[in-house]
N, C-alpha and C positions, 0 to 999 in steps of 0.2 A: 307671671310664672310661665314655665314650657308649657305650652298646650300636649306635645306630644307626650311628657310626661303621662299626662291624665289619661291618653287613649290608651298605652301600653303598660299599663302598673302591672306588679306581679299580681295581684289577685286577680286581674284582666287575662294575663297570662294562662293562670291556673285554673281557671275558668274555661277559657277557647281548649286548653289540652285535656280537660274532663270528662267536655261537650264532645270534642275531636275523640277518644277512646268508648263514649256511650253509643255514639252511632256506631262505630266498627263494630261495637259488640252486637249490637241490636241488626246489622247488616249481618252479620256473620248466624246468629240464632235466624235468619229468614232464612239466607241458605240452608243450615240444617235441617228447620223447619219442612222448607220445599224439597230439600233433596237433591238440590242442582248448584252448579256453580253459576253466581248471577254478579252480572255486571250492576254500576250504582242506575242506571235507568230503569232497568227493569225489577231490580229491588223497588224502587220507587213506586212503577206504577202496579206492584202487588201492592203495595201498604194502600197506595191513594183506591183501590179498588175492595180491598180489605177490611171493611169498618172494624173487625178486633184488632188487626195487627195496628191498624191507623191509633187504636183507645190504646195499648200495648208503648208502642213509641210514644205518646206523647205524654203517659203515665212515666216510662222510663227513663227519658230523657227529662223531665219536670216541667213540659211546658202549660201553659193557661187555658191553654186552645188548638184548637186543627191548622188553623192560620196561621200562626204564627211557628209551629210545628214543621206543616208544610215548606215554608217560607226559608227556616234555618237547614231544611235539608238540600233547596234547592241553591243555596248560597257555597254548601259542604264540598258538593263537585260540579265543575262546570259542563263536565260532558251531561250532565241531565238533562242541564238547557238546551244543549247543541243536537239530541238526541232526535231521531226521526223517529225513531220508534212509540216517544212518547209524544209524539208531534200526531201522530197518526191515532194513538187512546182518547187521545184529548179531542180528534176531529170527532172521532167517530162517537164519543160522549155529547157532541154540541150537536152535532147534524144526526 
């Protein structure tokens, strides 16, 4: 059979565009929350520094764990990655 089939079924589909409207939502309730218009970086590193917002998203979005929570947000937008900002949370956490 297709393999490609298998990777993009509609319930694969309906699934990514679920996933894709819970974080807008849950991005959008942190701005309100905070009171500020916030780019996906810095959204990010209030939740990773956050422990309710961090129990919050991963209640809301249904995941098993922080890790793997973490993991699908940092997949969501690639400017996270590219982020110096968060380059620089993350030093200043390890040193």
């Amino acid at each position: 059979m297709n393999e490609s089939f298998f990777e993009k079924s509609p319930l694969d589909e309906l699934e990514y565009l679920e996933y894709h409207d819970m974080i807008l939502n849950f991005c959008s309730y942190v701005c309100i929350l905070k009171n500020k218009k916030m780019n996906f970086p810095s959204i990010f590193v209030t939740v990773i520094e956050d422990a309710t917002l961090m129990r919050i998203y991963v209640d809301f979005c249904g995941f098993d764990d922080d890790r793997e929570a973490v993991l699908e947000f940092l997949k969501f937008d690639e400017s996270i990655v590219k982020s110096k900002f968060l380059k620089k949370v993350i030093n200043k956490k390890i040193f």
